[in-house]
C-alpha positions, 0 to 999 in steps of 0.5 A: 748453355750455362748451368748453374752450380750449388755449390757457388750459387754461380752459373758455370760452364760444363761439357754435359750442361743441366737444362735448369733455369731456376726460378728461386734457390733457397739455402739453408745452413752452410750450403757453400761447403760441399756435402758428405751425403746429400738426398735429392727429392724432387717435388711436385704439389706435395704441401700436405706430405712434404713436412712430414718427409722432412721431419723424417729425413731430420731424423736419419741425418741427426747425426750427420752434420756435414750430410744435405737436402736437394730439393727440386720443385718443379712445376708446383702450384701450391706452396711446397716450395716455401713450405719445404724450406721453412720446416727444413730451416727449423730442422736444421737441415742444411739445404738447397731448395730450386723452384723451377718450371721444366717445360711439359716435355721434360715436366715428368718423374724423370726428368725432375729426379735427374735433375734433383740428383744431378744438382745433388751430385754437384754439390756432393764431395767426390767419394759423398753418397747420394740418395734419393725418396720421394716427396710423399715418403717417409725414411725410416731413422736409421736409412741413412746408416743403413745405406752406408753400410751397404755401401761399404760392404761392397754394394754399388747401388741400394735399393731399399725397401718400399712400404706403404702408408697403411692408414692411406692403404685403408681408405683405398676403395674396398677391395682393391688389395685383393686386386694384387694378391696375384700379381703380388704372389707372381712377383715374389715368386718370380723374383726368388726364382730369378735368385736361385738360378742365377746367384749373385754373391753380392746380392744375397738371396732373400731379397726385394728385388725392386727398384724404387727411386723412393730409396736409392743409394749410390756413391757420387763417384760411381753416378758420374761414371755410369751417365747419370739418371735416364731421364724418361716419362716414369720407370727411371729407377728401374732404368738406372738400376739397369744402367749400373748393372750394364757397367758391371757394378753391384746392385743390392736389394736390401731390406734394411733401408726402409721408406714408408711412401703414399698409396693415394689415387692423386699421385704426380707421377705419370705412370707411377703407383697411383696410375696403377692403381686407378687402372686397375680398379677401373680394368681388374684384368689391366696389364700387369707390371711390364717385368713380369714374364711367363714362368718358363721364359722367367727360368730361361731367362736366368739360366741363360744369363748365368750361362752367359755369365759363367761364359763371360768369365771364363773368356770363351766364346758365346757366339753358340748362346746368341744363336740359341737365345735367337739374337740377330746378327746385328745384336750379336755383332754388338754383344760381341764388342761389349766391354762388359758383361751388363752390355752384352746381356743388355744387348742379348735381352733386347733381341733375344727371339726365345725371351720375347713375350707379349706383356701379360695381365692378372688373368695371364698370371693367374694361369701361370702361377700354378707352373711358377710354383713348381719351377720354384719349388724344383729350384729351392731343392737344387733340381 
């Protein structure tokens, strides 16, 4: 299979080749020379929200004459297209627009974000960064410096801050909000005693936490060496975030870069917020984010994998943590060949007996919220 090349307009032959047969490219502005920083969107029906996306992305490359745009519309059957390119042409902004129809396999989150970022990466220099949002989102002016900051202080991967349209947020049916209160409280929580029993000097504590493709950040280099986006259904961008942990890069959660995206019922995601949202106003007790874990086995969790870390580090042994983390012997074999520390704890986590738990619902955090305070309580005084 041939796979077609920005930066030529040409097909091209690659070892890895992209599953993309365009049925339109659009350039805007000197698409022919390679880009120092390009964010890549993928689209999907998104005519209402997609002008006000660009808009904001004008902003934050205003000063950025060599930065660009990929957009990949997938599966559109309205004009986002079209639309997109005419408000990224009066912006100024250079561009790459593909309009193109995945077939229903591949017509998800992930496949189309892959793509986007791939294409981006394709017309990137070798050292550019890549970022990514979504069509609904807005970037905040300075995301963009925000991002490259981080970066060059030494961060691997960004992600940024996810805020929701308030105005959206208020036509929500009411009481909605109320339905996360515990889920959000249980998040926080659980994420700063994550931090504070296993500190990464590279990603200072208070941080997010979070993984959103809306606000990602990454040098092209570093995409191509660790494999490129996972394609799955949803929750690509956790997985990513994963992938680069497992090749020992850093990963910052950050503030600083901030994207304001949608908090409508209509969303295009399988599986992403707006699904979240309808479950849980049709089941108030619906199964809660797939991250969150017991507050015993969320303190376990990270002590034994700063135990492991330390370990690690230090060359010793940690035959000794596989039996007592409960990890099979085929796992363990695999742990022990791991080149990283990221793939042996990838390795330790998908087995680990004492780890494992059953996903929980807003009833079942409820329930624990009262232990996952006292944990974090003892952790903030150092006990």
């Amino acid at each position: 299979m041939k796979a077609w090349s920005p930066a030529s307009g040409r097909a091209r032959r690659e070892s890895r080749p992209v599953p993309l047969r365009p049925r339109a490219v659009s350039q805007c502005g000197d698409a022919a020379r390679p880009a120092d920083l390009v964010i890549a969107i993928p689209v999907c029906d998104e005519i209402e929200r997609v002008v006000a996306c660009i808009d904001a992305l004008a902003a934050t490359l205003a000063r950025r004459p060599q930065a660009g745009v990929v957009l990949l519309v997938n599966n559109s059957v309205d004009a986002s297209g079209p639309t997109a390119f005419c408000a990224l042409a009066a912006c100024g902004i250079k561009a790459i627009v593909v309009e193109t129809t995945l077939a229903p396999a591949m017509a998800t989150a992930g496949w189309a974000r892959r793509l986007a970022v791939d294409i981006a990466a394709r017309w990137a220099l070798p050292d550019a960064v890549l970022m990514t949002t979504d069509a609904d989102g807005r970037v905040a002016a300075d995301r963009a410096e925000a991002n490259l900051a981080l970066l060059g202080q030494g961060a691997h991967l960004v992600c940024g801050r996810i805020a929701t349209d308030s105005a959206e947020a208020a036509l929500l049916p009411v009481g909605v909000a109320a339905l996360y209160d515990v889920e959000r409280a249980y998040t926080a929580l659980a994420i700063e005693l994550d931090a504070l029993l296993d500190h990464r000097p590279h990603d200072p504590w208070p941080h997010h936490g979070l993984a959103s493709g809306a606000s990602l950040a990454i040098r092209a280099c570093d995409y191509r060496a660790i494999g490129r986006m996972p394609p799955l259904p949803c929750s690509e961008d956790r997985a990513f975030a994963a992938l680069v942990e497992r090749h020992d890069l850093c990963v910052r959660h950050s503030d600083a870069p901030l994207v304001t995206v949608s908090c409508r019922l209509d969303g295009r995601a399988r599986g992403g917020m707006a699904d979240a949202i309808a479950a849980r106003i049709a089941d108030p007790d619906s199964l809660a984010d797939q991250r969150l874990l017991p507050a015993a086995i969320t303190a376990r969790r990270a002590t034994y994998r700063r135990a492991l870390r330390e370990a690690w580090g230090a060359g010793r042994d940690v035959g000794h943590f596989m039996s007592q983390l409960g990890v099979s012997a085929a796992h363990a074999g695999r742990a022990g060949r791991a080149r990283t520390f990221g793939a042996l704890w990838a390795e330790v986590e998908a087995d680990a007996v004492i780890l494992a738990t059953a996903r929980m619902r807003p009833s079942d955090l409820a329930r624990e919220l009262p232990q996952l305070h006292r944990l974090v309580e003892r952790a903030r005084s150092g006990r």
